[in-house]
C-alpha positions in Angstrom: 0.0 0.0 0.0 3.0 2.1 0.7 4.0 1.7 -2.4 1.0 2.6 -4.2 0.0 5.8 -2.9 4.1 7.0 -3.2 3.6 6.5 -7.1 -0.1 8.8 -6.9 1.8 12.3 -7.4 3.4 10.6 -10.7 0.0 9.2 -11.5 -2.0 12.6 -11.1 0.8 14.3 -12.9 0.3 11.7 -16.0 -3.8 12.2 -15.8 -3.4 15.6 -15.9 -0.8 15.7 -18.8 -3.2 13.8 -21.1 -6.4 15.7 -20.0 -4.6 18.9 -21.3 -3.4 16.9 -24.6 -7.2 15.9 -25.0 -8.2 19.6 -24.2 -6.0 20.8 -26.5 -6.2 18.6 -29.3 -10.1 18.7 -29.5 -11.2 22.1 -28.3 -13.0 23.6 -31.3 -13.9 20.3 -32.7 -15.5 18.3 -30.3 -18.8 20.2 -28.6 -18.3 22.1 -25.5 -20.9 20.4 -23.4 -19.3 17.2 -24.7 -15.5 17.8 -24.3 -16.0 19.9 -20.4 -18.4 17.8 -19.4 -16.3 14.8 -19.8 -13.2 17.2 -18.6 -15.1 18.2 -15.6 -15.7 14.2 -14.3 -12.0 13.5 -14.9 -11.4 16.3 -13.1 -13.5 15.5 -10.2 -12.1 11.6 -9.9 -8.5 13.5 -9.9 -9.3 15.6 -7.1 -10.5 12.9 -5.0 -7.7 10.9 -6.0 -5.6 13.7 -4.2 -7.6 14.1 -0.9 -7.3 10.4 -0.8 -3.3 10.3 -1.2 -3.5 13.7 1.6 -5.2 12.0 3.7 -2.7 8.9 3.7 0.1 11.3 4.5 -1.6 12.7 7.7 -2.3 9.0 8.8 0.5 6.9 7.5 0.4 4.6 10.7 -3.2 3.6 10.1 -3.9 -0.2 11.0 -4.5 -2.6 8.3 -8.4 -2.5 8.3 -8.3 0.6 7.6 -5.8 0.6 5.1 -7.9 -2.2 3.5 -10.5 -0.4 3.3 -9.0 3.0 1.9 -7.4 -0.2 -0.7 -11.4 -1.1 -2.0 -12.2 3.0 -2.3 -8.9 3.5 -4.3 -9.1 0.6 -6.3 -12.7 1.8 -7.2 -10.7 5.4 -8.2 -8.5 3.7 -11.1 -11.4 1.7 -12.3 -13.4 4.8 -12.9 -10.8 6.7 -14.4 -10.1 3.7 -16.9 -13.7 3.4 -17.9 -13.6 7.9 -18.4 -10.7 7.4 -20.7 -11.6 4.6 -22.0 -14.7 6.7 -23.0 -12.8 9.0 -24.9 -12.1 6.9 -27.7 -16.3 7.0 -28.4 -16.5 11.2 -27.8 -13.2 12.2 -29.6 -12.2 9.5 -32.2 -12.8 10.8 -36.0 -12.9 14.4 -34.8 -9.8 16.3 -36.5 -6.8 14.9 -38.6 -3.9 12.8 -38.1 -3.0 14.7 -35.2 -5.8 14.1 -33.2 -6.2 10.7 -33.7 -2.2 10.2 -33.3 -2.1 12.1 -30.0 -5.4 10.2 -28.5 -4.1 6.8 -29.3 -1.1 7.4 -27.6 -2.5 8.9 -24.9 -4.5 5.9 -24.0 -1.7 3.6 -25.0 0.8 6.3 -23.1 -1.6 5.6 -19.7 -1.8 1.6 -19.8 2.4 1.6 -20.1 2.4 4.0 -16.7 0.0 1.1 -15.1 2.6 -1.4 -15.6 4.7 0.2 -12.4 1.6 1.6 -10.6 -0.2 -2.2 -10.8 1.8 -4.7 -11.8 1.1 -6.3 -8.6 -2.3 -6.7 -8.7 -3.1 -8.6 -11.8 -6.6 -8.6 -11.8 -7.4 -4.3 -11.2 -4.4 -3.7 -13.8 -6.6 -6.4 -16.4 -9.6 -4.2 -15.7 -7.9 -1.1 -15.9 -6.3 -1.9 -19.3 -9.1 -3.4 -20.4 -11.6 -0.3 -20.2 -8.7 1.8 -21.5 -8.4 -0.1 -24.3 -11.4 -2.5 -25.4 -13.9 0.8 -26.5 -10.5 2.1 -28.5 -9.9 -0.7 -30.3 -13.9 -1.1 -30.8 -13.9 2.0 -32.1 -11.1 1.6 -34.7 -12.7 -1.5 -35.8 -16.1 0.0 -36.0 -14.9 3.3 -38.1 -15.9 2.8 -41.7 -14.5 5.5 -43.1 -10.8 4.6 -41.8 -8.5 3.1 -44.2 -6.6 0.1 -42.6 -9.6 0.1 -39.4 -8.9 -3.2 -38.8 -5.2 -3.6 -39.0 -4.9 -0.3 -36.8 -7.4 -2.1 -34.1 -4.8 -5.0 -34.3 -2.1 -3.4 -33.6 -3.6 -1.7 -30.4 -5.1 -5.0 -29.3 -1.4 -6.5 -29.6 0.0 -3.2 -27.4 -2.2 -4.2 -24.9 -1.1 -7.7 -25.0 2.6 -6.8 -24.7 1.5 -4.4 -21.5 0.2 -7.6 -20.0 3.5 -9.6 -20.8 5.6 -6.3 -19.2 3.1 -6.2 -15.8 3.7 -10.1 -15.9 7.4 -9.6 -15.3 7.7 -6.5 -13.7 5.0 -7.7 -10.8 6.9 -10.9 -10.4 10.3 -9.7 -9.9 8.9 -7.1 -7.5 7.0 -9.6 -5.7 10.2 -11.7 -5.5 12.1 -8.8 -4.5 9.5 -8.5 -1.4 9.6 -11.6 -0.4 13.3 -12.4 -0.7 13.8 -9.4 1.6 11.3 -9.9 4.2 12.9 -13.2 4.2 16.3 -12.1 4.6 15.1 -9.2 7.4 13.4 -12.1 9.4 16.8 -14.0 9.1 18.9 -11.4 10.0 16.6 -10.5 13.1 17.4 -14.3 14.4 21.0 -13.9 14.0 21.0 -10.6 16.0 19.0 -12.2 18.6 21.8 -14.9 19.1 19.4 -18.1 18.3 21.1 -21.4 18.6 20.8 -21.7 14.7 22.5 -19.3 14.1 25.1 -20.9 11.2 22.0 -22.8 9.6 20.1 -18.8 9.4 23.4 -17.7 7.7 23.3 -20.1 5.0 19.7 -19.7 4.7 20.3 -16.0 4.4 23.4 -16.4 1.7 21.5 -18.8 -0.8 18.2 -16.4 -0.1 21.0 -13.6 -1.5 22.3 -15.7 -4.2 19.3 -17.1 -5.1 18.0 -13.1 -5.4 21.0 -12.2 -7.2 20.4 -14.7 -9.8 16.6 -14.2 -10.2 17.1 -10.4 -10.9 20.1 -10.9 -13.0 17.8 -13.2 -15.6 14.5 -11.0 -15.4 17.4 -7.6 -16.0 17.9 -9.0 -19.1 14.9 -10.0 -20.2 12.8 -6.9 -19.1 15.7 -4.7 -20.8 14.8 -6.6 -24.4 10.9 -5.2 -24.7 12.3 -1.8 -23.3 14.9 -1.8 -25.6 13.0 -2.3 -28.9 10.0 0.2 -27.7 13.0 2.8 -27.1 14.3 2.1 -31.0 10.8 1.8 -32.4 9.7 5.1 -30.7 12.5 7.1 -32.0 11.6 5.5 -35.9 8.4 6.8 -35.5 9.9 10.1 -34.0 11.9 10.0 -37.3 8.4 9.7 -39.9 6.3 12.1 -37.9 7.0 15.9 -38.4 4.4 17.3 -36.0 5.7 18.6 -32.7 3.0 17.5 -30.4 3.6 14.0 -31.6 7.3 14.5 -31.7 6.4 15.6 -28.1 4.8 12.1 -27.2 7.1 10.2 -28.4 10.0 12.3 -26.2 7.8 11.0 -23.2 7.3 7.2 -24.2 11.5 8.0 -24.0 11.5 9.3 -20.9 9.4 6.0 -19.5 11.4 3.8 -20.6 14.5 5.4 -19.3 12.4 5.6 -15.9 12.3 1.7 -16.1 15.3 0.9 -17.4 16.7 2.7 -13.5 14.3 0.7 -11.4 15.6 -2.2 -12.8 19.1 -1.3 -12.8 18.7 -0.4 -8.9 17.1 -3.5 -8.0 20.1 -5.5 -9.2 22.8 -3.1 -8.3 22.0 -3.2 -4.8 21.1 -7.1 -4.7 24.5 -8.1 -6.2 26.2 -5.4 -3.6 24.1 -6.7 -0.5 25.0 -10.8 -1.9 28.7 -10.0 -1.4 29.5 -10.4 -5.4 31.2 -7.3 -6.0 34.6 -7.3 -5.4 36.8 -4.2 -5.5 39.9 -4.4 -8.3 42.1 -1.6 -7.3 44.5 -0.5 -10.0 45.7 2.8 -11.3 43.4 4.3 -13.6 43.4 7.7 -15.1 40.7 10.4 -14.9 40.9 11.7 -18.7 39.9 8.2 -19.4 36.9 8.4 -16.9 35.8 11.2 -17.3 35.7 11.1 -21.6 33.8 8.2 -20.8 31.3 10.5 -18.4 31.1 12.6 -20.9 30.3 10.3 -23.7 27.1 9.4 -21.5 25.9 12.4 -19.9 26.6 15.1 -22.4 23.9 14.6 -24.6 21.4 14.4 -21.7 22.7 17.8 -20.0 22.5 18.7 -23.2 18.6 18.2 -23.8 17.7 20.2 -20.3 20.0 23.3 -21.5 22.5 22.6 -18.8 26.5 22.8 -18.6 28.6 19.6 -18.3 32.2 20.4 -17.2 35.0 18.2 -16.2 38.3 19.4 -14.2 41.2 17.5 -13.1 41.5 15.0 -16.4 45.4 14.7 -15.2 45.6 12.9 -12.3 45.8 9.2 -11.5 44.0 7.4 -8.8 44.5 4.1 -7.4 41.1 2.4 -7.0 38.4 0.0 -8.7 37.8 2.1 -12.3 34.7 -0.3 -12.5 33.3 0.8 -9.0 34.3 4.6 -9.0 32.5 5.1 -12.3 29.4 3.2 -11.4 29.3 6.0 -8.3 30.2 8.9 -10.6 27.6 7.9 -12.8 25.0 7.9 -10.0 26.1 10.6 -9.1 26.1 13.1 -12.3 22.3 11.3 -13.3 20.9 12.2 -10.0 22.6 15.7 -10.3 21.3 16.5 -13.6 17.8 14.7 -12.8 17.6 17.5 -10.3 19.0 20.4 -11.4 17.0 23.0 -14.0 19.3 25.5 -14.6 22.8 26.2 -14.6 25.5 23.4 -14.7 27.2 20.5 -13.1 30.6 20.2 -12.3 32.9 17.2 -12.3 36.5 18.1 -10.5 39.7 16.1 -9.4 42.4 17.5 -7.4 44.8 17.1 -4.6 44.1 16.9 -1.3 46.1 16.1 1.7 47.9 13.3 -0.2 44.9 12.0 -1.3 42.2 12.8 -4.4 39.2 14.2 -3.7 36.8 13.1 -6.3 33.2 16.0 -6.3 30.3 16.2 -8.0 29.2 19.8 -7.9 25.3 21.0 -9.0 22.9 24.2 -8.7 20.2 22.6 -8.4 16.8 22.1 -6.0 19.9 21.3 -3.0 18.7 18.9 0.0 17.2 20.2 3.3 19.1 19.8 6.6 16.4 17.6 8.1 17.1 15.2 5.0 20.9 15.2 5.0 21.7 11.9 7.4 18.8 10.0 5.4 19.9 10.5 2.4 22.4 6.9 2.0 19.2 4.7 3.3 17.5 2.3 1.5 14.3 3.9 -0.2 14.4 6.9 0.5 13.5 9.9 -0.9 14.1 13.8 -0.6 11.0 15.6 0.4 11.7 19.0 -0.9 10.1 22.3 0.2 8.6 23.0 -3.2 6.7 21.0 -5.7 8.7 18.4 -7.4 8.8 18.0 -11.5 8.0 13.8 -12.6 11.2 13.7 -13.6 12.8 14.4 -9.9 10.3 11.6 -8.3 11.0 9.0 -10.5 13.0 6.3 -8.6 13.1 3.6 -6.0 15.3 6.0 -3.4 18.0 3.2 -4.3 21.0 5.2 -6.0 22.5 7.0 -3.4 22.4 3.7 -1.3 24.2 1.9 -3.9 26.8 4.5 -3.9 27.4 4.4 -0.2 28.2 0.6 -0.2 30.6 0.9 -3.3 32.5 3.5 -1.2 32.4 1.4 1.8 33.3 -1.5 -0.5 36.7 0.2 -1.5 37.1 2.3 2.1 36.7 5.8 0.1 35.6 8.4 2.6 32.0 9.6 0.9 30.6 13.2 2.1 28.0 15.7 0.7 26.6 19.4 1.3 23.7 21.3 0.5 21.8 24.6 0.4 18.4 24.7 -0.3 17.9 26.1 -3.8 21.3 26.5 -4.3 22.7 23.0 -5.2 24.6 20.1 -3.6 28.2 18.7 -3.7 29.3 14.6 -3.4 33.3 14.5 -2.3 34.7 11.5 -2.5 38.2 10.4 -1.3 40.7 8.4 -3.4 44.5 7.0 -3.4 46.4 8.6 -5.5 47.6 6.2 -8.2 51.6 5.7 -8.4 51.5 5.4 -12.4 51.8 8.3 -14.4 48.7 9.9 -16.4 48.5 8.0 -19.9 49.4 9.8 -23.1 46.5 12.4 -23.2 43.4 11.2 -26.1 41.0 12.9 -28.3 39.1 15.4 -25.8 36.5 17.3 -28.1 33.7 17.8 -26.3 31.0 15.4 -27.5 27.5 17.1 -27.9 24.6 15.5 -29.1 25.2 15.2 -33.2 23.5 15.4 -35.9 24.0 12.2 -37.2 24.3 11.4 -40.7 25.2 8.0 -42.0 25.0 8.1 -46.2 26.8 5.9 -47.9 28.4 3.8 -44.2 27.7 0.3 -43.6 26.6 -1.2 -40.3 26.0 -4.5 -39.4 23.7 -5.4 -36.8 23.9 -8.9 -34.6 20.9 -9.7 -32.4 18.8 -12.9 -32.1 15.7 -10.6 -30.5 14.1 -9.9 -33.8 11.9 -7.1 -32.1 15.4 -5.5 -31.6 17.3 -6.1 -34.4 13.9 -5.3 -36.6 14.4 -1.8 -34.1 17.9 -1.0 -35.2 17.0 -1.3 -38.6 14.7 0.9 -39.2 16.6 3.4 -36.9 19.6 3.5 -38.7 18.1 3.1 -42.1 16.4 6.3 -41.4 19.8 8.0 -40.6 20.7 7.3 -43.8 22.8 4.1 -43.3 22.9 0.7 -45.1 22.2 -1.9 -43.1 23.4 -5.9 -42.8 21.8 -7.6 -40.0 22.0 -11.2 -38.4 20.7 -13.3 -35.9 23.2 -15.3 -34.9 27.1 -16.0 -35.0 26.8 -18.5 -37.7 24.4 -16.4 -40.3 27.0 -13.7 -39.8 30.3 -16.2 -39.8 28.2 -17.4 -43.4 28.6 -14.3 -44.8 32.2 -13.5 -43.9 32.9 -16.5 -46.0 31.6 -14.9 -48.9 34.1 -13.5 -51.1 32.0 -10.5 -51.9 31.4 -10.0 -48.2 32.0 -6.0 -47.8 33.8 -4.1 -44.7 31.4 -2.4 -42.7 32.2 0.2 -40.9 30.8 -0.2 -37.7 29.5 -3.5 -36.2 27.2 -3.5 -33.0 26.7 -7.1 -31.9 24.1 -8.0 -28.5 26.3 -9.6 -26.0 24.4 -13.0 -25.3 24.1 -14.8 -28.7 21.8 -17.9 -29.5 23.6 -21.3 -28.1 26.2 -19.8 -25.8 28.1 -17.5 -28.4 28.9 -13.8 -27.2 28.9 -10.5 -28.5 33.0 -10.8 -28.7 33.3 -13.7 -30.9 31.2 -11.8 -33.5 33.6 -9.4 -33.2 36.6 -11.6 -33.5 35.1 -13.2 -36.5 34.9 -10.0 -38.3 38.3 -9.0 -37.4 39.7 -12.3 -38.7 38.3 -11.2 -42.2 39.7 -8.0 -42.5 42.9 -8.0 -40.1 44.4 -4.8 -41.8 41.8 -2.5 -40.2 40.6 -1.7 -36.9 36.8 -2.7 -37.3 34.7 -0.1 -34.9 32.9 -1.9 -32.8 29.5 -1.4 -29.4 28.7 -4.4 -27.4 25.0 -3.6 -26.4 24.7 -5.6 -22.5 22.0 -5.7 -20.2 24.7 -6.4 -17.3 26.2 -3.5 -15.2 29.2 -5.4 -13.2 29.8 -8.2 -15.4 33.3 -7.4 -15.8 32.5 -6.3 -19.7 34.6 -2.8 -19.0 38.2 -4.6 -18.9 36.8 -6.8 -21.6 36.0 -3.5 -23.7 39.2 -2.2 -22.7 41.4 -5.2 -23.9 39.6 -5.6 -27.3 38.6 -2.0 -28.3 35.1 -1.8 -28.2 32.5 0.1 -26.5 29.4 -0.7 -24.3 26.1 -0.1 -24.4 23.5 -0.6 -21.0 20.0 -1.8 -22.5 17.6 -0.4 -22.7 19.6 1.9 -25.4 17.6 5.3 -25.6 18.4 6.7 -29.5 20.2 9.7 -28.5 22.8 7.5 -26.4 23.1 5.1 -29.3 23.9 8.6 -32.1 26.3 9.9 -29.7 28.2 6.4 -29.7 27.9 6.0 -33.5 29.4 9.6 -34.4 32.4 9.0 -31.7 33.4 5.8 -32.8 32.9 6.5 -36.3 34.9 9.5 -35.0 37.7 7.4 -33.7 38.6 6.1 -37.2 
C-alpha cells in the first residue's frame, strides 16, 4: 500500500498531462458540453484521488483494516478513471486529422504503459484497468468505416495491450520476488542478532536467499531490458516519420518511460549483487581523462537536452582504486545531479588533497534540506523538498544514493556531501592517489549530441531478439545508413565466407548470442576477415558489473547498457565513427 499511494503524485501528474493533450487537441472540434463535461468528471475523480493520497500522508500509521478499506475505495478510483478514458475513444475518435487521432491513441496507449509500475502487482485491477482503456478504443477503430486500414490499426492496439500484459507479468513478479526475498532475509537477519542457537543454519539460509536473489534479478534484467529496448528504437523511428511537434512531443515522453524503467531495474540488481557480497573491489591505477571522456560520452547529450552545462576538471591525475566501481558511483552521481538540477551546470573536478584525491560532484540545483541530509544513504528513500517536485525528480526507488554508499564502503573511500536549499549540492569522495603516471593524453573534443548522418556507411547489426534487431533497422536506415543484419554467430560467420562480403564500418553485436556464443566472438570473427583495419565496434549488454569494461578495454570496443535510448546510441555512433 505504501507503495502505491508514493507512485499517486506521478499518476496525477500523467492524468493531468493527457487531459490537457485531450483539451488541446479537440477544443473547437468536439462540442463544449461534450469535451468539459467529460473534462469536468475526470477532473473530479483527480481531485479525489488527491484528498485520498492527503489523507494517507496525515495518517501513515493507520492499521491494516483501515488501510484495506481506503485499498477497496482507491481501487474503485483507477477503475473509474479507466472506464472515463476509455470513454474517450467513443467522444473524440474521427474528430480532426492525423493529429488528433495520433495524440489520442497514444495517450490511452501512453496511460496503460504507466500502469505497468503503478499495478503490476495486482493482476486482476491492472486487467480491468487496461481493459476499459483499451477495449472501447480498439472497438472503435474496428467500427470506423470510413478509416483506411480500421482493422489492421485495431490490431495493432489490441497487440500493445497484450505486450502491457507480458511487461506487468514480469515487472510484478520480480517485485513480488524482491519482497519476499527481503522480508525473508530481514526475518533471518533479526534471528542472527538475537543470538538463536541456529545461528550458522540462518546464515546459510540468508546467503542462498541472497544468491538465489541475485540470480533471479540478474535473468529478469535482461529480459525486461529486451521489450524496453526495442520500444525505445521503435519510438525514436516513428519520431523519425512524424514531423508534427506534439507528436514528436509524445514520443519524447514514451523515451523518458522507458529510461524511468530501465533505473528501477538497474537499482534493483545493483543493490542485490552489492548486499550478496558479489562485487569485489579491483584496485588498480586508472586515469581520470579516461573516466571522465567516458562520463562525458554518456551524460553530455542528456545535459545537453535540459539546457544545462557539463564540465570536467582535473583530467590529469591518477588514482589508485576500482575504475569499474568509482565510475558506477560517478555515474550515479552526475544522473541524480542532472535529474535535479533545471538551470545552470554540473561540475565534475579532481584534485589534490592532503595526499589523497578528492573526487566531487558539484550542481545548482533544487539542493537537499538539513532535516534530509543523514537519510539520504538509506534504502528507499527519498528527498522531500520544500517545493513542488517535477516527474522527472520523483522517479525512482530512493536506491541510488544507497548503492553509492556501499561501493564507497566497499573500496574504504571516505564519501561526504553538502547542500543549500535552492542552491545546489556537492558529493566528495576520497581516493588514493595512483603511483603510475597519467597516460598519453586522447582525443578530448567535447561530444555534444550530433547530428548524425550515415549516407553511404555500412553497419552490421547482430541480435537474435528480432523485435530489436527489426528496431535497429529501421533506426539506422532512417539515418541514412545501409544496413546488414544477423541473428546469430553463424548467419554472420556465413557471410564473412563470402568473397563479396563487404567491410562495414561499424559492427554493433548483442552480448548474449543464440547457443552460448557472445557478443566478442562476432567481433573476433569480423576481425579475422579484415585483419588490416581496426573494425569499430559497441557491445550492447543488459549487465552493469559483469566485468564487460576490462573486456572493452582489452579488445577495443565500446558498451552499451540496455535499454539503449536513440540519442545515447547517435552519440556512440558519431564517436566511434569518430575514432577512425
Amino acid at each position: 500500500m505504501r507503495t502505491l499511494y508514493l507512485q499517486t503524485p506521478a499518476t496525477l501528474g500523467g492524468y493531468a498531462f493527457g487531459l490537457g493533450v485531450v483539451l488541446m487537441s479537440f477544443h473547437g472540434l468536439a462540442g463544449q458540453r461534450r469535451l468539459f463535461g467529460w473534462a469536468a468528471v475526470v477532473s473530479l475523480l483527480w481531485v479525489l484521488q488527491l484528498l485520498h493520497y492527503l489523507r494517507w500522508r496525515r495518517q501513515r500509521d493507520a492499521d491494516e483494516a483501515l488501510q484495506r478499506a481506503w485499498r477497496r475505495s482507491w481501487t474503485a478510483l483507477v477503475l473509474a478513471h479507466g472506464a472515463l478514458w476509455g470513454a474517450a475513444a467513443w467522444l473524440f475518435w474521427g474528430l480532426g486529422g492525423s493529429y488528433q487521432t495520433t495524440s489520442l491513441v497514444l495517450v490511452l496507449y501512453g496511460l496503460c504503459v504507466a500502469s505497468v509500475q503503478m499495478l503490476a502487482t495486482q493482476t486482476r485491477l491492472f486487467l480491468a484497468y487496461n481493459g476499459l482503456v483499451l477495449a472501447p478504443t480498439v472497438l472503435r477503430i474496428a467500427s470506423d468505416a470510413g478509416l483506411d486500414g480500421r482493422l489492421q490499426l485495431a490490431a495493432v492496439v489490441a497487440s500493445l495491450f497484450v505486450v502491457s500484459v507480458l511487461m506487468s507479468r514480469t515487472y510484478g513478479n520480480a517485485l513480488g520476488q524482491a519482497m519476499l526475498l527481503k522480508r525473508h532475509t530481514d526475518e533471518i537477519a533479526a534471528q542472527l542478532r538475537a543470538g538463536k542457537a541456529e545461528a550458522d543454519a540462518a546464515r546459510r539460509a540468508a546467503e542462498a536467499a541472497c544468491q538465489a536473489k541475485t540470480q533471479f534479478f540478474a535473468a529478469a534484467s535482461h529480459d525486461l531490458r529486451q521489450p524496453l529496448h526495442a520500444m525505445g528504437l521503435f519510438a525514436e523511428a516513428l519520431r523519425q516519420r512524424v514531423h508534427e511537434p506534439e507528436v514528436a512531443a509524445l514520443v519524447n515522453s514514451i523515451n523518458e518511460s522507458v529510461d524511468a524503467l530501465e533505473g528501477l531495474f538497474g537499482e534493483l540488481l545493483d543493490i542485490t549483487r552489492i548486499d550478496s557480497g558479489d562485487v569485489e573491489p579491483r584496485p588498480e591505477a586508472m586515469a581520470m581523462r579516461e573516466l571522465f571522456a567516458r562520463l562525458r560520452l554518456h551524460f553530455e547529450p542528456l545535459a545537453f537536452e535540459k539546457g544545462l552545462a557539463l564540465a570536467f576538471r582535473g583530467e590529469r591525475h591518477v588514482a589508485h582504486a576500482d575504475p569499474v566501481l568509482v565510475e558506477r558511483i560517478l555515474r550515479n552521481l552526475v544522473s541524480n545531479a542532472i535529474r535535479y538540477t533545471d538551470d545552470g551546470g554540473v561540475l565534475v573536478s579532481c584534485r589534490p588533497h592532503g595526499g589523497r584525491l578528492l573526487l566531487q560532484v558539484w550542481d545548482s540545483g533544487i539542493g537537499i534540506a538539513d532535516v534530509s541530509l543523514p537519510h539520504i544513504f538509506e534504502e528507499f528513500f527519498q528527498v522531500r523538498s520544500t517545493r513542488a517536485l517535477q516527474p522527472h525528480h520523483r522517479k525512482g526507488l530512493g536506491l541510488g544514493l544507497a548503492i553509492v554508499q556501499r561501493l564507497a564502503a566497499l573500496m574504504h573511500a571516505e564519501l561526504t556531501v553538502r547542500s543549500r536549499v535552492g542552491h545546489g549540492t556537492v558529493f566528495s569522495l576520497l581516493l588514493p592517489r595512483g603511483r603510475l603516471p597519467p597516460p598519453a593524453p586522447g582525443p578530448d573534443a567535447a561530444l555534444s549530441l550530433p547530428a548524425l548522418a550515415l549516407a553511404g556507411r555500412l553497419v552490421a547489426v547482430v541480435d537474435d531478439e528480432a523485435a530489436v534487431r527489426e528496431g535497429l533497422v529501421v533506426l539506422l536506415q532512417a539515418w541514412g545508413a545501409r544496413v546488414l543484419d544477423f541473428d546469430s554467430l553463424d548467419a554472420l560467420q556465413g557471410w564473412l565466407a563470402s568473397p563479396r562480403a563487404e567491410r562495414p564500418d561499424l559492427l554493433i553485436t548483442d552480448d548474449r548470442l543464440p547457443q552460448g556464443r557472445r557478443g566478442l566472438q562476432a567481433l573476433q570473427a569480423a576481425r579475422a576477415r579484415w585483419p588490416d583495419a581496426a573494425l569499430p565496434a559497441i557491445v550492447v549488454t543488459a549487465g552493469t558489473f559483469d566485468g564487460h569494461e576490462r573486456g572493452a578495454a582489452e579488445h577495443g570496443y565500446h558498451l552499451l547498457i540496455k535499454p539503449v535510448l536513440p540519442n545515447r546510441l547517435r552519440a556512440m555512433i558519431a564517436f566511434k565513427l569518430g575514432m577512425r
